[in-house]
C-alpha positions in Angstrom: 67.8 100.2 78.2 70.7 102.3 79.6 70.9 100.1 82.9 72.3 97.7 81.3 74.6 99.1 78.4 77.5 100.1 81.2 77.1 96.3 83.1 77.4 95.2 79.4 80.1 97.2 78.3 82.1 96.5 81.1 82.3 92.9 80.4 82.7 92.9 77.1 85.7 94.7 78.0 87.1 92.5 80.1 86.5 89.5 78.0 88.7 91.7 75.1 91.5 92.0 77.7 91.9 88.8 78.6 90.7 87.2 75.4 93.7 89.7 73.7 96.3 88.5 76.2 95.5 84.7 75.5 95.7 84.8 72.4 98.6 87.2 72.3 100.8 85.0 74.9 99.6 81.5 72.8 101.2 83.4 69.3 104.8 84.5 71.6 105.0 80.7 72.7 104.4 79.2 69.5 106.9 81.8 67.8 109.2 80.6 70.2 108.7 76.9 69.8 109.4 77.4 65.8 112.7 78.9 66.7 113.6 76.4 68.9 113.0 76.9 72.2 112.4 74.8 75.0 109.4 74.5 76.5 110.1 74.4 79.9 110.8 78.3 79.7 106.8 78.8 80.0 106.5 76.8 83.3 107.0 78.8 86.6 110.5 78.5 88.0 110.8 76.1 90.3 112.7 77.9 93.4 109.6 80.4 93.8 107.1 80.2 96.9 104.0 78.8 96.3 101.0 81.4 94.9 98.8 80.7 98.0 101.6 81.6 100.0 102.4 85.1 98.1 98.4 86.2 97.7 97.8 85.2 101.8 101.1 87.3 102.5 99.5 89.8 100.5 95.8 90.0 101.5 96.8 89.6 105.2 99.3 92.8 105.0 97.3 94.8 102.4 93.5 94.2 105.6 96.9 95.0 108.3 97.5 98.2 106.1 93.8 99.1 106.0 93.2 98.7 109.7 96.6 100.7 110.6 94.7 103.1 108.5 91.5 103.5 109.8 92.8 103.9 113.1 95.7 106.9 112.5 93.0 108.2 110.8 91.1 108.2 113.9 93.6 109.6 115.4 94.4 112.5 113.4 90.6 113.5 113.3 90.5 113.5 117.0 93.1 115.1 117.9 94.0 118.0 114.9 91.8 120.6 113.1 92.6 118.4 109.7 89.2 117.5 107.3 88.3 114.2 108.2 86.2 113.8 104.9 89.7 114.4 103.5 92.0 112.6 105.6 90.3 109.1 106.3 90.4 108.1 102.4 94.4 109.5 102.0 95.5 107.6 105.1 93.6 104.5 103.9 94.8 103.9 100.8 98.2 105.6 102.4 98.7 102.4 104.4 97.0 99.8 102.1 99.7 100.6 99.8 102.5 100.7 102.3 101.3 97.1 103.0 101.3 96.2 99.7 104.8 97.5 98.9 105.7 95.8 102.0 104.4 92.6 100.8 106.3 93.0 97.2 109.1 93.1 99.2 108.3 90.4 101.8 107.4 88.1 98.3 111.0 89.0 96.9 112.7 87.2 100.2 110.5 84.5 100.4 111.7 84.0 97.0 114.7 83.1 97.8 114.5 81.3 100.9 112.6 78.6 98.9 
């Protein structure tokens, strides 16, 4: 009976959070409309890149960030005294995020070349 409280719990959570931003977003909108707003406000801007461009920029620089990662922390493992339980996760995630920031960036220009 345990196994499956924490599987079940988990998704129920995640159906609140998304359930609570619909529903949340849907109320804001129609507020809006009441007041008179125009409706194109809720559709994307037109001058931004396409998504599949921005999550393939992304996903190719966040696997780039992990495999820069993996192999300085080869490196430093072979060639210092430093823990290498310790220093293969921190240079991982050290690099993944560097390509992610990168990619923030990268999405900000390609922006507004489009």
């Amino acid at each position: 009976m345990e196994d499956i409280l924490i599987p079940m719990s988990f998704f129920l959570a995640v159906f609140g959070i998304v359930y609570l931003f619909l529903s949340t977003r849907n109320k804001e909108r129609l507020a809006l409309i009441e007041k008179g707003a125009d409706a194109s406000i809720f559709m994307r801007g037109g001058n931004s890149a396409p998504t599949w461009k921005i999550v393939i920029l992304n996903l190719a620089l966040l696997l780039m960030g992990i495999g820069i990662g993996v192999f300085v922390a080869m490196l430093l493992d072979e060639y210092t005294t430093l823990d290498s339980d310790a220093i293969y996760p921190a240079i991982i995630f050290f690099m993944a995020g560097a390509g992610l920031f990168l990619g923030f960036k990268m999405t900000k220009d390609l922006d507004k070349t489009e």
